[in-house]
C-alpha positions, 0 to 999 in steps of 0.5 A: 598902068596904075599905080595903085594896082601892084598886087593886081599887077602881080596876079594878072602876071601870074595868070597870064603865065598859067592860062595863056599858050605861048605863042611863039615858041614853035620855029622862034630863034635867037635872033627873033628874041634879040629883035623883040627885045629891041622892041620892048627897049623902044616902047619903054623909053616911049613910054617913059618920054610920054609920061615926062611930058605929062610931068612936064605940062604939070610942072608947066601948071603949077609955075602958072598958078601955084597952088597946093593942087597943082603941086600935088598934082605934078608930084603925081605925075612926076611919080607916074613917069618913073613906072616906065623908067623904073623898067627901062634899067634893065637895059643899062647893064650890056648896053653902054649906051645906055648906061653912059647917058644914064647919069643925066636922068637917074644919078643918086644919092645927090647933095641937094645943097647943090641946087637949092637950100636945106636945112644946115642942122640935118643936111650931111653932104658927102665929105669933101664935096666942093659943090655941096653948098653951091646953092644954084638958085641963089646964086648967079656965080659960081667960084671954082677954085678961083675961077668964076662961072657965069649960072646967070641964065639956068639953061638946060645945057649949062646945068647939064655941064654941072652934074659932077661938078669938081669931080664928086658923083655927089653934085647931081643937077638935073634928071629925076631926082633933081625935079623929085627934090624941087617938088618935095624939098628935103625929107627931113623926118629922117626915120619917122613916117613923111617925105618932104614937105616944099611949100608951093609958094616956094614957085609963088613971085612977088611978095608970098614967095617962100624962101627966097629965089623963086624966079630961079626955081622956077627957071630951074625946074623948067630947065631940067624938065625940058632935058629930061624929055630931050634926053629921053627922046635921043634914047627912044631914038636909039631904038627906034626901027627903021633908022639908020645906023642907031643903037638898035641897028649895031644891036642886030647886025650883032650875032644872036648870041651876042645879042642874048648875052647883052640881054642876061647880062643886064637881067642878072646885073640890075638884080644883083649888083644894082637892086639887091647891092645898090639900092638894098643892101647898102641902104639897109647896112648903112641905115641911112634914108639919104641912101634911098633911092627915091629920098625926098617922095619916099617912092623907093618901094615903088622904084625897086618893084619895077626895076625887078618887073623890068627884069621879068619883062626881058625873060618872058617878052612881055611889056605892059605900056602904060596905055594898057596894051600889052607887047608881046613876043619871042622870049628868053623863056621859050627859047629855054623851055625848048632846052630845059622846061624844068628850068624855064618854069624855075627861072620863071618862079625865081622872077616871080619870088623875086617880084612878091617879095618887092610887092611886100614892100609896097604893101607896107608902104601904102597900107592904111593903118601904120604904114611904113615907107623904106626909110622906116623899115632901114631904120636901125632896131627895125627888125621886121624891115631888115627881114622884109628888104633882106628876103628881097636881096636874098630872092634876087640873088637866087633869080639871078643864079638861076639867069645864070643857069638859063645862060649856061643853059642857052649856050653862054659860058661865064656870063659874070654878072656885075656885082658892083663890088657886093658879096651876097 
């Protein structure tokens, strides 16, 4: 899937609902769905190991022979590698397992000062964060209220202990958006145009490296990307068919209406809680860019464009791999359509609502004449941005009333989406 193509993603979907019979809508049951559902759950997480591993051959490039070329180029394969994991959200919420392991790959908003240096006049860490200024890659001891630890071998392990060091969610030191910070560095542009801009000779040893501690960094980055694929091949795992007694086997030796209220729950709680509460609307009130999602790439619009083409996957059966095949199966949808076609094809145009109103975001952000990233259209006094973002919180709150009305409409009472604590 490029990542260049979102409106053309977008009228492919469309299309596709418009001219193409479903084809498993006669005889489908619950059961089937929950099973197509595992299946999409294990070529996402496929997906999103496949593309760590480009990231990490490219980061494997550019410690060889650093050059703006090959940082530019990991850069662009740390991006690609979010498409697939952007979409791989939706089956946090109802899954704990999934959403306990998440936190290694995917924590956020994190104080970088943690991990490596920034710049003291525009750094805010949060209040109290014991860890804030640790700076790992400068140093080979850390002092935890007296107590001394040893960080002279950065191995994947050790800085895994790390995240949320003395207890602040805050000290993130390994996953995505810790790599995303040692490929870009800090943003420090605050609301103007730019992401960060991290020298690659901050990866050079010997006499041009930038900044002191290049060997470190270069251990470090090493390190998290290695963990990265570890972490995502125990997930893959998890789901994968034909294993023995992992997540997907406890999945489906559930009954089927267990299984649909896992898969709206997560549908309806990424939207509302996590999308329109999380990643928008906290954002946005707070005009603050350390509270985008992805903060030091400004890729945020694209993170938020998969999280709601994740949802859509889940309610029609669909997956779009990477490598341009497209998984098919038995759906939500169907199974609607059999009880209520009106509010099938209602909740359908809810997803797609929702997923224009995303799609405008990326316009704006890749538009060639003035563009304007997330962290502009936050900006306070950005009038058009605050309508822009608030026409998405308000589109996926509607979708995920109508996920609830499918809920109730498939036999599932009280379906309570997370709400992490917004009111909408």
């Amino acid at each position: 899937m490029l990542i260049s193509s979102k409106r053309f993603i977008l009228k492919a979907l469309a299309m596709a609902a418009a001219l193409s019979p479903n084809l498993y809508a006669e005889g489908e049951t619950e059961k089937q769905v929950v099973a197509h559902y595992a299946d999409i759950a294990h070529a996402t997480f496929e997906d999103a190991l496949q593309t760590a591993k480009k990231l990490d051959k490219s980061i494997a490039n550019l410690l060889a022979s650093p050059s703006e070329k090959t940082l530019a180029q990991a850069k662009t394969a740390w991006k690609a590698a979010r498409v697939p994991y952007q979409q791989s959200e939706v089956f946090r919420f109802g899954n704990a397992i999934v959403d306990d392991w998440e936190g290694q790959l995917n924590a956020w908003p994190l104080d970088e000062g943690l991990i490596d240096y920034v710049d003291d006049a525009s750094y805010e860490a949060e209040l109290g964060n014991v860890g804030s200024n640790a700076n790992i890659i400068a140093n080979t001891e850390l002092d935890l209220g007296g107590n001394r630890l040893d960080i002279k071998s950065l191995s994947p392990e050790l800085l895994a202990s790390l995240n949320e060091l003395g207890g602040s969610e805050a000290n993130v030191a390994t996953g995505y958006h810790a790599i995303e910070f040692l490929l870009w560095g800090q943003d420090l542009n605050g609301h103007n145009p730019g992401a960060g801009q991290r020298p690659y000779t901050d990866y050079v040893v010997g006499e041009q490296c930038s900044n002191g501690n290049c060997e470190r960094r270069r251990e470090y980055l090493s390190a998290i990307s290695k963990l990265l694929m570890d972490d995502l091949s125990y997930m893959v795992a998890q789901w994968a068919p034909a294993k023995d007694e992992n997540y997907r086997q406890k999945l489906l030796a559930l009954s089927s209406k267990q299984g649909l209220t896992r898969m709206l729950f997560g549908m309806g709680s990424l939207a509302l809680g996590e999308l329109a509460g999380e990643r928008l609307k906290v954002s946005l009130e707070a005009n603050s860019a350390e509270d985008e999602h992805d903060c030091f790439s400004d890729n945020t619009h694209y993170s938020h464009f998969y999280n709601g083409l994740g949802i859509r996957n889940i309610y029609v059966g669909e997956y779009r791999r990477v490598d341009g095949e497209l998984l098919r199966g038995p759906s939500i949808q169907s199974l609607l359509e059999n009880k209520d076609k009106k509010l099938a094809a209602k909740v359908l145009q809810s997803l797609d609502n929702s997923q224009s109103k995303l799609q405008a975001l990326v316009d704006s952000a890749e538009r060639k004449e003035n563009p304007e990233a997330f962290d502009q259209l936050i900006a306070e006094g950005n009038e058009k941005g605050a309508q822009m973002i608030n026409a998405s919180i308000n589109a996926l709150v509607e979708e995920t009333r109508n996920i609830e009305l499918a809920a109730k409409a498939l036999g599932i009472d009280n379906l309570n989406p997370d709400t992490a604590d917004h009111e909408f």
